[in-house]
PAZAPA-4460 file (N, C-alpha, C; in steps of 0.05 Angstrom, whole numbers, plus 32768, in hexadecimal, padded with zeros to 4 digits):
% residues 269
    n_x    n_y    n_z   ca_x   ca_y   ca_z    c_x    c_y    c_z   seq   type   mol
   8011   7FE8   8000   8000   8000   8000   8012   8019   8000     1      X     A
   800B   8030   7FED   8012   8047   7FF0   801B   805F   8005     2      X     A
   802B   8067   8019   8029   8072   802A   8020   808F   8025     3      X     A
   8012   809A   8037   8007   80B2   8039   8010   80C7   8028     4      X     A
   8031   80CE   802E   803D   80E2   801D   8039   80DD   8008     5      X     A
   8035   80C5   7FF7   803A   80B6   7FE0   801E   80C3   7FD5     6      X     A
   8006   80C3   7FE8   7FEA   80C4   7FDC   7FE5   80DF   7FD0     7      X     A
   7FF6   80F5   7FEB   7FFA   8110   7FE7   7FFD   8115   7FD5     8      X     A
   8013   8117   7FCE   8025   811A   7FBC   8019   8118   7F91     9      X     A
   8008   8101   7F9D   7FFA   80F5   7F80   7FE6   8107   7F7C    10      X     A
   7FD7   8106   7F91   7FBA   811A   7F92   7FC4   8134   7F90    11      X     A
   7FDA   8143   7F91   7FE5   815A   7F8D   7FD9   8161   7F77    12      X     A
   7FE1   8154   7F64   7FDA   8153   7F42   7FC6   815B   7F3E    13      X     A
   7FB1   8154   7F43   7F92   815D   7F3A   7F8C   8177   7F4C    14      X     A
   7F99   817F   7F5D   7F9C   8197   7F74   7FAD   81B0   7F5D    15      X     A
   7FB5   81B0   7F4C   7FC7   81BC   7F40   7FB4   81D6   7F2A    16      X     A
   7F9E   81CB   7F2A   7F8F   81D9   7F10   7F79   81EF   7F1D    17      X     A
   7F85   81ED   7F41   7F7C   81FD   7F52   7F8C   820E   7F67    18      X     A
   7F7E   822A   7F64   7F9B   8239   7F7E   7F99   821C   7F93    19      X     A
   7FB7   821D   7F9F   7FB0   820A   7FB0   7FBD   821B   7FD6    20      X     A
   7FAC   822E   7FD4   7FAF   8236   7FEF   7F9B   8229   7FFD    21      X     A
   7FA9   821A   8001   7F9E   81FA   8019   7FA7   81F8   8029    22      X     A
   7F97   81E7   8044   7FA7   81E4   8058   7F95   81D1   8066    23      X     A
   7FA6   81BA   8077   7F8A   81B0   807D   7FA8   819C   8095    24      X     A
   7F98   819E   80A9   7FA1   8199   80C5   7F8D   8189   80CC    25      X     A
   7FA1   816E   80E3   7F8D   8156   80EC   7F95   8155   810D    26      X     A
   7F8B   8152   811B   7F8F   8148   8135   7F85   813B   8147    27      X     A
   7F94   8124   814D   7F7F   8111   8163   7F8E   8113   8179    28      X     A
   7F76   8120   8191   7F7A   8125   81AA   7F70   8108   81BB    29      X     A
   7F8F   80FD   81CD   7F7C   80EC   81D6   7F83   80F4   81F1    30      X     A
   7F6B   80E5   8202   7F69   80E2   821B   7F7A   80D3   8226    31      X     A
   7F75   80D0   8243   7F83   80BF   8250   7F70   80A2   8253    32      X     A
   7F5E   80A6   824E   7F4F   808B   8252   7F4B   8081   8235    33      X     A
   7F50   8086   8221   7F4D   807F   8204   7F3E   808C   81F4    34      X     A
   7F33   809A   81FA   7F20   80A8   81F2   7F24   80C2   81E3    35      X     A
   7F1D   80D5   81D5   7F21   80F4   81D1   7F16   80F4   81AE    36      X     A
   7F1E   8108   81A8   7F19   8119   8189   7F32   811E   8171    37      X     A
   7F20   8115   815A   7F2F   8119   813F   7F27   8134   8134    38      X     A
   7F3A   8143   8131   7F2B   8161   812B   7F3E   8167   810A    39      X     A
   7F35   816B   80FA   7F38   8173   80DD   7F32   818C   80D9    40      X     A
   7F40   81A0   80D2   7F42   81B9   80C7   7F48   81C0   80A8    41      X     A
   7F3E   81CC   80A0   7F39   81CC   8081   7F32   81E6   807A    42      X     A
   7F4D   81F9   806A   7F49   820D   8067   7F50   8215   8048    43      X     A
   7F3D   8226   803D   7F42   8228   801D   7F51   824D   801F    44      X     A
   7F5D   824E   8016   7F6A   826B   8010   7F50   827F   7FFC    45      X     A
   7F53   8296   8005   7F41   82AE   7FF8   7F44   82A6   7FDE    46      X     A
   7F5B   82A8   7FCA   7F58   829D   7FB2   7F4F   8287   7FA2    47      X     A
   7F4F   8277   7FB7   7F3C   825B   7FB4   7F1D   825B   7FB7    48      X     A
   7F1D   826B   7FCB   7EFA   8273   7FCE   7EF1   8286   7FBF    49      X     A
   7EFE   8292   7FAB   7EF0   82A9   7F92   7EE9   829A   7F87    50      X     A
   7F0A   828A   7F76   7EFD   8278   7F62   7EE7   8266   7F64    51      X     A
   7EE9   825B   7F7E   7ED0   8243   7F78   7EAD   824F   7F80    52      X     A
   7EB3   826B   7F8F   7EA1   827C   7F89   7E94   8281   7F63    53      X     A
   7EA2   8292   7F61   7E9C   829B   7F45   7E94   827D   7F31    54      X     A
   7EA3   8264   7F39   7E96   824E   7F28   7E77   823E   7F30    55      X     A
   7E7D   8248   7F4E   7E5B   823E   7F5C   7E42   8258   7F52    56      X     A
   7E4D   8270   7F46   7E3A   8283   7F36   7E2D   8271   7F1E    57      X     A
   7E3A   826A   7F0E   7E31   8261   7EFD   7E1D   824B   7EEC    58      X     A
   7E05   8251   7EE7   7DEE   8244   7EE5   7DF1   8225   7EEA    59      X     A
   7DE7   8215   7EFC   7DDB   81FD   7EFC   7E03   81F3   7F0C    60      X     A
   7E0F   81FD   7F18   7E27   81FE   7F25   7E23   81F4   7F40    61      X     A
   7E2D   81E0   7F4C   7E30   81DC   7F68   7E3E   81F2   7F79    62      X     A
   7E3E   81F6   7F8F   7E46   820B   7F9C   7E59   81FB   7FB7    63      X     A
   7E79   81FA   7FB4   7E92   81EB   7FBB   7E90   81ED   7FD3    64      X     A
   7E8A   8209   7FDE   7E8C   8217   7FF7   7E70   8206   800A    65      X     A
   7E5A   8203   8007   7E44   81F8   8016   7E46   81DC   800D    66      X     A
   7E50   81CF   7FFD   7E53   81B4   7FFD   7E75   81B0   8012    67      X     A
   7E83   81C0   801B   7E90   81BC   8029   7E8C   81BC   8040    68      X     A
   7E71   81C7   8046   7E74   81D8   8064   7E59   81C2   8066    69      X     A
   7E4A   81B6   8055   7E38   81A1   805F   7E39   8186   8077    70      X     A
   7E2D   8187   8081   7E2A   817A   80A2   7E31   8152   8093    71      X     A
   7E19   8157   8084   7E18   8133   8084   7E32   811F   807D    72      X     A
   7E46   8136   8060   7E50   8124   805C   7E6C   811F   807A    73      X     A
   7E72   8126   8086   7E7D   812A   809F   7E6C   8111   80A9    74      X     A
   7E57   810D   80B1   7E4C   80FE   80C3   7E58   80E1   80B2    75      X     A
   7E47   80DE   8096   7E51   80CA   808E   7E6A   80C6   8090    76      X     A
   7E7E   80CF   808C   7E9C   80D3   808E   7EAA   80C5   80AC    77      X     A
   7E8F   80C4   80BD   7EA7   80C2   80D5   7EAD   80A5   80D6    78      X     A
   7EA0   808C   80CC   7E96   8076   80D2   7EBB   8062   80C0    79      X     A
   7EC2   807B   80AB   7ED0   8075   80A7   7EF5   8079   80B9    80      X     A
   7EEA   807A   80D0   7F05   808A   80D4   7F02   8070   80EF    81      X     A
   7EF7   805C   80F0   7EF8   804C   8102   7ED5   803C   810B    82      X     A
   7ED8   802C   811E   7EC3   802A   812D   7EB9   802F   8148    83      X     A
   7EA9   8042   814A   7EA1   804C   815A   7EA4   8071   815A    84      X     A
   7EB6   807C   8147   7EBA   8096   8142   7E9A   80A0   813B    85      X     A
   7EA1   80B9   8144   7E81   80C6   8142   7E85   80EC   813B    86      X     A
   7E7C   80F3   8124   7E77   810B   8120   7E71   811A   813B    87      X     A
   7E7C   812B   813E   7E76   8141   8158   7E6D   815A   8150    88      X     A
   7E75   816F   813D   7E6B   8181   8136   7E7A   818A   8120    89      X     A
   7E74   819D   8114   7E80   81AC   80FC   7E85   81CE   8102    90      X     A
   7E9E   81E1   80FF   7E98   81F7   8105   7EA2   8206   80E6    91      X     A
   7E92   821B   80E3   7EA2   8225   80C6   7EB5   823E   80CE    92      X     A
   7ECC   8239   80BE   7EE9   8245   80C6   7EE4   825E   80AC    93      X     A
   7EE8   8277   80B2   7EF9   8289   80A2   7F11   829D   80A7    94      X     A
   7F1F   829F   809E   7F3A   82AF   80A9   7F4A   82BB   8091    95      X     A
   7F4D   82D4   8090   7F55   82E5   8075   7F4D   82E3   805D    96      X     A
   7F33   82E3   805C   7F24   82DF   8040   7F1F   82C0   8039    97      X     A
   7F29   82B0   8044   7F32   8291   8040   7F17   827C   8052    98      X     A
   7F07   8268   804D   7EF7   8261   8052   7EFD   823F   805E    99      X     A
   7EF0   823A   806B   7EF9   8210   806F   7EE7   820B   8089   100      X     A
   7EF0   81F9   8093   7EE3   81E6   80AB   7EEC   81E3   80BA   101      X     A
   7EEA   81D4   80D4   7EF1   81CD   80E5   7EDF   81B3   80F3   102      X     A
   7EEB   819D   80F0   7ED2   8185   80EF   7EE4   8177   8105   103      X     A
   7ED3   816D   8124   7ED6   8165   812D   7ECA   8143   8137   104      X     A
   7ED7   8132   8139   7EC7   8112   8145   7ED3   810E   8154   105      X     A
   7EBE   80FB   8163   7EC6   80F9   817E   7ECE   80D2   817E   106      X     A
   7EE1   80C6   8191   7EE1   80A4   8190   7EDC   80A4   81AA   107      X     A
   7EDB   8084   81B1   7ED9   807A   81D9   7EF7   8072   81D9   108      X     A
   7EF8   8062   81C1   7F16   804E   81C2   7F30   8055   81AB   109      X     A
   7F3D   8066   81AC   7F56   8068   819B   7F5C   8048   8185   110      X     A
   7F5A   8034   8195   7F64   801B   818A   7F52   8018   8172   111      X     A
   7F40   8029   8172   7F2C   801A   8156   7F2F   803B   8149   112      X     A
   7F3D   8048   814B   7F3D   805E   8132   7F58   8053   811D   113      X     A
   7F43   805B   8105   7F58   805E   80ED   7F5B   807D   80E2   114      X     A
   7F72   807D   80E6   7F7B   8097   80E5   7F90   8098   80C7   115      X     A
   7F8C   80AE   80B0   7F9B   80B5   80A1   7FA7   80CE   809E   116      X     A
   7FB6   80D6   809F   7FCD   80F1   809D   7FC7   80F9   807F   117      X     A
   7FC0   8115   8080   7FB9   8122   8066   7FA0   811C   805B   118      X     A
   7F87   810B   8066   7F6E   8101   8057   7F5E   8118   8066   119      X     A
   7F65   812C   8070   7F58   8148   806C   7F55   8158   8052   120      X     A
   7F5F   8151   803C   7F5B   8154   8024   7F48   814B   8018   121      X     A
   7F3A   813D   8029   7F1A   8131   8017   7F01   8141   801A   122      X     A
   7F0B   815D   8033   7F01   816A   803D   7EF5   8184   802C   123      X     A
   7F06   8181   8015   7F07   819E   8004   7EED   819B   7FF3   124      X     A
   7EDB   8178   7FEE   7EC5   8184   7FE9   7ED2   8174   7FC7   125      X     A
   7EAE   8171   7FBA   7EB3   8163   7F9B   7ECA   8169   7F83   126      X     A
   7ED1   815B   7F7E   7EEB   8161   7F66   7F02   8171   7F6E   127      X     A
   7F0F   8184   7F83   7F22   8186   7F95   7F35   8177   7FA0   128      X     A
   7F24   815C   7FA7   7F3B   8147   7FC0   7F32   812E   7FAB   129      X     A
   7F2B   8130   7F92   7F2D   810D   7F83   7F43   8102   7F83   130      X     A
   7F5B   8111   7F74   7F74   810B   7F6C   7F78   80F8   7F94   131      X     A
   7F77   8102   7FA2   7F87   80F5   7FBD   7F6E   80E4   7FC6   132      X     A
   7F58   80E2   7FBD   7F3E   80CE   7FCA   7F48   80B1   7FB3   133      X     A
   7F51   80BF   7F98   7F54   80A2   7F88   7F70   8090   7F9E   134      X     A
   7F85   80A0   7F9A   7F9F   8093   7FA8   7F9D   808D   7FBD   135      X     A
   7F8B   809A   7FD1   7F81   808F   7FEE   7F70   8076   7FF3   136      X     A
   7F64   8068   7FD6   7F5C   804B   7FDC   7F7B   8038   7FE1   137      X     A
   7F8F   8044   7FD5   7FA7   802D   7FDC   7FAF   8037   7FF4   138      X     A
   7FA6   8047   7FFD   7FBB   804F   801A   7FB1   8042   8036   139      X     A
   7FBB   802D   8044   7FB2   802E   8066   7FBA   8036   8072   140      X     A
   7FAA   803E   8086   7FAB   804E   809A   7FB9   8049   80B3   141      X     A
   7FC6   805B   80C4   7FDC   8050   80D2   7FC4   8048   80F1   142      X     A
   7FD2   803B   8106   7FB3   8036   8117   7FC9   8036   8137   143      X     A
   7FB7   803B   8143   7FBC   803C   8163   7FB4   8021   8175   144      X     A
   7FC6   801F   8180   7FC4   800A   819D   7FC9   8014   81C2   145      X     A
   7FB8   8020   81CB   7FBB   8029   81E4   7FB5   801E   81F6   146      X     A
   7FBE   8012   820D   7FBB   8005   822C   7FCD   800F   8240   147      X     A
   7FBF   8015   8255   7FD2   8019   826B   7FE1   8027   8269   148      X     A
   7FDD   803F   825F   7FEB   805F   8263   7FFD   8058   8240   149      X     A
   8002   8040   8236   8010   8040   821F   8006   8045   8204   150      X     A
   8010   8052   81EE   8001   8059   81DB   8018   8048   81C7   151      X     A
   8019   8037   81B2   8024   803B   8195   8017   8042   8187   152      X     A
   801B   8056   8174   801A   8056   8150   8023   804B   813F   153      X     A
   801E   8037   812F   8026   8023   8116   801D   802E   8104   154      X     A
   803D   803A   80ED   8033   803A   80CF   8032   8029   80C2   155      X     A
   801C   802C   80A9   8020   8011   8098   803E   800E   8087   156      X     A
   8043   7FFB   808A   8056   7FF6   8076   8053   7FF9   805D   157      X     A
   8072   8003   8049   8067   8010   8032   8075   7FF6   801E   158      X     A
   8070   7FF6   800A   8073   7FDD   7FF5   8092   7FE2   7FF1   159      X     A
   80A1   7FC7   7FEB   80B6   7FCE   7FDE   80BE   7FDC   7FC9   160      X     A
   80AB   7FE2   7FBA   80AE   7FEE   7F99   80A6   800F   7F99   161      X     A
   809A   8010   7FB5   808E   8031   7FB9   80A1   8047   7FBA   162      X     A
   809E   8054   7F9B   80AE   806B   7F98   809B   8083   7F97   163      X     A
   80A8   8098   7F9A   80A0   80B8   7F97   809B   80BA   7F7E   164      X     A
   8094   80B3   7F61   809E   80BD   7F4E   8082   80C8   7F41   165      X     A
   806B   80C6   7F50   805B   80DA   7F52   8057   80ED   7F53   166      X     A
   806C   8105   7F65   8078   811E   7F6B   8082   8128   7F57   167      X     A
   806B   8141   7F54   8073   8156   7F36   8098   815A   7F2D   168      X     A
   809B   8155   7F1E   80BA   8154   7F12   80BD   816E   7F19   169      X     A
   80DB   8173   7F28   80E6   8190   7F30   80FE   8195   7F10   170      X     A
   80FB   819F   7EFD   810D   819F   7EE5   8125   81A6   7EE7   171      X     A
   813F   81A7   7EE1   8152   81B2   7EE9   815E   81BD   7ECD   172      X     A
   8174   81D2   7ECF   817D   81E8   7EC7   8170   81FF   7EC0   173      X     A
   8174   8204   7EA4   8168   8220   7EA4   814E   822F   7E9C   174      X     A
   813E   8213   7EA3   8128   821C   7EAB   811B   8214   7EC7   175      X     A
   8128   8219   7ED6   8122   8209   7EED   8114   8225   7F01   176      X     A
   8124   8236   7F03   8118   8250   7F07   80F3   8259   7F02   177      X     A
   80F3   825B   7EED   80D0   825F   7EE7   80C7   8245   7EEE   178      X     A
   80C9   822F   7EEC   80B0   821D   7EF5   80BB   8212   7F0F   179      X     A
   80CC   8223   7F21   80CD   8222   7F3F   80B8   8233   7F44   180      X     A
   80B7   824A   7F3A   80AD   8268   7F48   8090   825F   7F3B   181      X     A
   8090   8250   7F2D   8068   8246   7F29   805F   823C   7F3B   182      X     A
   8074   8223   7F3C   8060   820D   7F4E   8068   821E   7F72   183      X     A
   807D   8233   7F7B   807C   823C   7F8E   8062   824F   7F8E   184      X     A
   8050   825C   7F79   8040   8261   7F7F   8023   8255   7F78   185      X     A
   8022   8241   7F74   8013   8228   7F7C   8011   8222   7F91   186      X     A
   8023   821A   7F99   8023   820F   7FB2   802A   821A   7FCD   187      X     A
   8036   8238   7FC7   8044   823E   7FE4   802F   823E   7FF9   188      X     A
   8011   8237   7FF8   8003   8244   800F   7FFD   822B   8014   189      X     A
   7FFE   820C   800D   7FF6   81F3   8015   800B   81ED   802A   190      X     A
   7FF3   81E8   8045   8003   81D5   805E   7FF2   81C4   805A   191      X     A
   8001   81AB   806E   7FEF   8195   8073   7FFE   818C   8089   192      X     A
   7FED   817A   80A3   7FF8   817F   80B5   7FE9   8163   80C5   193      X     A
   7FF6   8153   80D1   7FE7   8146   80E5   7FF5   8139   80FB   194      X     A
   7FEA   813C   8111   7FF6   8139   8128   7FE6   812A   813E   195      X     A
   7FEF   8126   815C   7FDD   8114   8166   7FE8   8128   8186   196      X     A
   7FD6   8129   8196   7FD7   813A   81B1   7FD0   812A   81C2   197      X     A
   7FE6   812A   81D7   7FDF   8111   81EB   7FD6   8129   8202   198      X     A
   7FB5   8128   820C   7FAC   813D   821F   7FB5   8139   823C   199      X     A
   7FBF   8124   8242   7FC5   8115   8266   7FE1   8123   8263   200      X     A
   7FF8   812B   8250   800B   812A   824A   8021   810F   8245   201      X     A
   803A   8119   822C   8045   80FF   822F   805D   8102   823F   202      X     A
   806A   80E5   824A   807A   80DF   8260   8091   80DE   8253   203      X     A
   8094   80CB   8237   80AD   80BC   822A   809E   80BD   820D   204      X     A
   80AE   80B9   81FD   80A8   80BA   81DA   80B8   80AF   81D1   205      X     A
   80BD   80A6   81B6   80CB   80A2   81A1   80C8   80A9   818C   206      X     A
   80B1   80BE   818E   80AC   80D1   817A   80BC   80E3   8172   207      X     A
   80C5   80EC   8155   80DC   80FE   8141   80D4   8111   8147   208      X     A
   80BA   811B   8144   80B0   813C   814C   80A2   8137   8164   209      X     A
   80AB   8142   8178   809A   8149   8191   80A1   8164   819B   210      X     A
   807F   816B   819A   8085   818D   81A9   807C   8184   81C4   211      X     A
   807B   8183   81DF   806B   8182   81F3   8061   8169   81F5   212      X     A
   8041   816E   81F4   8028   815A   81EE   802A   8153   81E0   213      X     A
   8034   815A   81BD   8023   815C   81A9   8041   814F   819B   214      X     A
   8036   8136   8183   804B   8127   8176   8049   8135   815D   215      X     A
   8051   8135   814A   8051   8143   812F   804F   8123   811E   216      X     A
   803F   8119   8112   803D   80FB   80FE   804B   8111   80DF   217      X     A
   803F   8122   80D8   8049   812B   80BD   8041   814C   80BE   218      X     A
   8053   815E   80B7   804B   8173   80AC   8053   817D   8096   219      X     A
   8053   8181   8081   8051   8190   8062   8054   81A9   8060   220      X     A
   8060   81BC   8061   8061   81D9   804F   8068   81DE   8035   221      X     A
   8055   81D9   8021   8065   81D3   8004   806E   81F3   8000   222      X     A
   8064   820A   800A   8074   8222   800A   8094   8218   800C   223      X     A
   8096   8214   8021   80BA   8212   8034   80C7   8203   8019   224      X     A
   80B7   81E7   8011   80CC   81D6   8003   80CF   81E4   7FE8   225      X     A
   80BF   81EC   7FE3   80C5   81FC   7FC2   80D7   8215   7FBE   226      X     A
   80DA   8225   7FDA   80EC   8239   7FDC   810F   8225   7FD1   227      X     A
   8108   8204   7FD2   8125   8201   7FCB   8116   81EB   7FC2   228      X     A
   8123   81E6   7FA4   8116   81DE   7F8F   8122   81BE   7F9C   229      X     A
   813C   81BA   7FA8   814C   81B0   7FAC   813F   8199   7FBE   230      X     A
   812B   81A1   7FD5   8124   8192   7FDC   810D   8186   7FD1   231      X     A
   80FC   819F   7FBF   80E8   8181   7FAC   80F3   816B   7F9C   232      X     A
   810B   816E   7F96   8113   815A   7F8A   8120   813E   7FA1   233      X     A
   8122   8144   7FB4   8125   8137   7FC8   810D   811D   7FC6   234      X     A
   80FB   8136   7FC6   80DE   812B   7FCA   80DF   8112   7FBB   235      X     A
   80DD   8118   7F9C   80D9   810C   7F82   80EB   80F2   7F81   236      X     A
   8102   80ED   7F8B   8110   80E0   7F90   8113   80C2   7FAE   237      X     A
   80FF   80D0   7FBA   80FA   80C5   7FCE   80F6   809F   7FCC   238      X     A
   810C   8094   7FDA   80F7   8072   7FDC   80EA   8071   7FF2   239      X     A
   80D2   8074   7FEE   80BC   8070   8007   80BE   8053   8016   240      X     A
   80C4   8040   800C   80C7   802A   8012   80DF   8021   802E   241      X     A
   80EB   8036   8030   810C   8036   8037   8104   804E   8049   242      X     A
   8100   8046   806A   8101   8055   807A   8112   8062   8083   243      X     A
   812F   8051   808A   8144   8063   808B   8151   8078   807B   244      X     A
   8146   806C   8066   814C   8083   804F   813C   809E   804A   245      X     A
   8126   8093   8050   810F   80AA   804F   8119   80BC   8069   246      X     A
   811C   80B5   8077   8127   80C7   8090   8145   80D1   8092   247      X     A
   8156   80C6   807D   816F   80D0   807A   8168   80EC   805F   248      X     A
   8156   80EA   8054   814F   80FB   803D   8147   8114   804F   249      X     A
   8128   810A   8052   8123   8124   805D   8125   8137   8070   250      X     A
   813A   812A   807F   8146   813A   808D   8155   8159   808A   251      X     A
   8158   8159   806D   8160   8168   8064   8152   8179   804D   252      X     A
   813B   8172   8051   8123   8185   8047   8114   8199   8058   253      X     A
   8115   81B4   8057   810A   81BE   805D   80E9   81C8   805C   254      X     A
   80E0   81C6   806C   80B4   81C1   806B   80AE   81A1   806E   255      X     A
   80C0   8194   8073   80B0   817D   8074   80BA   8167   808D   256      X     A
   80A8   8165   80A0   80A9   814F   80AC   809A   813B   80B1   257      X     A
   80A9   811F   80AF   8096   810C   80AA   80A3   80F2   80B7   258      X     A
   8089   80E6   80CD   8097   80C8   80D4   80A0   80BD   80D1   259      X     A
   80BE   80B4   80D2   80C6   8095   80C5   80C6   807D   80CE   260      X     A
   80C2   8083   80EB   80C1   806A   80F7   80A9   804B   80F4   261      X     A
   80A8   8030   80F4   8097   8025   80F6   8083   802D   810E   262      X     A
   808F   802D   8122   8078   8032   8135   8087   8048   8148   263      X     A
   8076   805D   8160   8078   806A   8167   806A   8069   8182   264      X     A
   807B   8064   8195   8077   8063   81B3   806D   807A   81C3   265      X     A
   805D   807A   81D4   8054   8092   81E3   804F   807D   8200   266      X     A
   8056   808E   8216   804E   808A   8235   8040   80A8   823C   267      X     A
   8033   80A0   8246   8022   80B4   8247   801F   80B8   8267   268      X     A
   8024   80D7   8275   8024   80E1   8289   7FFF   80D3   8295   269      X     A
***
């Protein structure tokens, strides 16, 4: 199966024929007894919300913005994120002209969520998030095991043959210049972001990114990495398959951090 970045990355593509001032943040808060919230944030940039304004004007046109901000498909949505997850509410987000969501669910038991990094992109609503909904049938989801103050995270394992070569070609020489400074303004306003917040606090980790509470699973600034063309090509080059390698690479990319570990230990205060 495909890993996450891998799905990203693919679904980028059909994201391309739109400003992509995106952003879309995930977080599961858990409790100390197993319990807590998956909260998804989903924000479209002002220039994103003209255009799909001005195309929802037009006679017999769906309208992007109220099929995003609609309650049901959320409800249906939650059933997939485990058993027993449950829609909690929906709030609508705007901030500098820029429009999105904020969709929260609630679980009893961590051990039965399926959780995917970056499938806040399905959030953006019809023909927006296809490109990453097609590639997201190969992707599984990484899953939790918690007892007795202990938490792991297990990623799926990625295929031997799983390469990057999905990832828009960075060109080199002398034209490398203009179709940096395109796709930098394509993309400089897309984050993506998902993380997990331990609310009891944590004790011990083996987590790569830890602020405090809060573990970092993946964060994305395709702004940061395009300021150096150097590290999209990193990208493009990437063997997903090859953990140590993936973690010897990106280390040295700037905007991007991302799990390499199989599993990821937490003790929890």
């Amino acid at each position: 199966m495909k890993t996450r970045l891998l799905a990203l990355v693919a679904g980028l593509a059909a994201l391309m024929s739109l400003s992509s001032c995106i952003e879309t943040h995930q977080t599961l808060n858990l409790k100390k007894d197993g319990s807590g919230t998956l909260v998804e944030e989903t924000m479209m940039g002002a220039q994103m919300v003209a255009m799909m304004q001005l195309g929802a004007g037009q006679p017999g046109a769906p309208d992007p913005i109220a099929e995003m901000e609609d309650e049901q498909q959320y409800k249906d949505k939650a059933a997939g994120y485990g058993e027993g997850v449950e829609f909690e509410k929906l709030e609508k987000v705007e901030k500098n002209g820029g429009k999105g969501v904020k969709v929260t669910y609630k679980f009893k038991d961590v051990n039965k969520v399926r959780f995917e990094p970056g499938s806040g992109l399905d959030n953006m609503g019809p023909g927006a998030g296809d490109g990453v909904k097609e590639v997201k049938k190969e992707v599984q989801p990484l899953t939790f095991a918690y007892a007795d103050g202990k938490l792991t995270i297990t990623f799926p394992e990625p295929p031997k043959d799983a390469k990057a070569e999905d990832i828009p070609d960075v060109p080199a020489g002398e034209d490398l210049a203009p179709q940096a400074a395109q796709m930098m303004q394509m993309f400089k306003d897309m984050k993506v972001s998902a993380k997990v917040v331990v609310e009891p606090g944590i004790k011990t980790t083996n987590a790569t990114y830890r602020e405090g509470d809060t573990i970092t699973l993946m964060e994305v600034n395709f702004g940061e990495i395009l300021q150096n063309p150097d590290g999209a090509k990193v990208l493009q080059k990437l063997d997903m398959a090859d953990r140590k390698g993936m973690e010897e690479a990106l280390k040295d990319v700037k905007g991007v951090k991302m799990e390499t570990k199989k599993t990821v230990d937490v003790e929890v205060k």
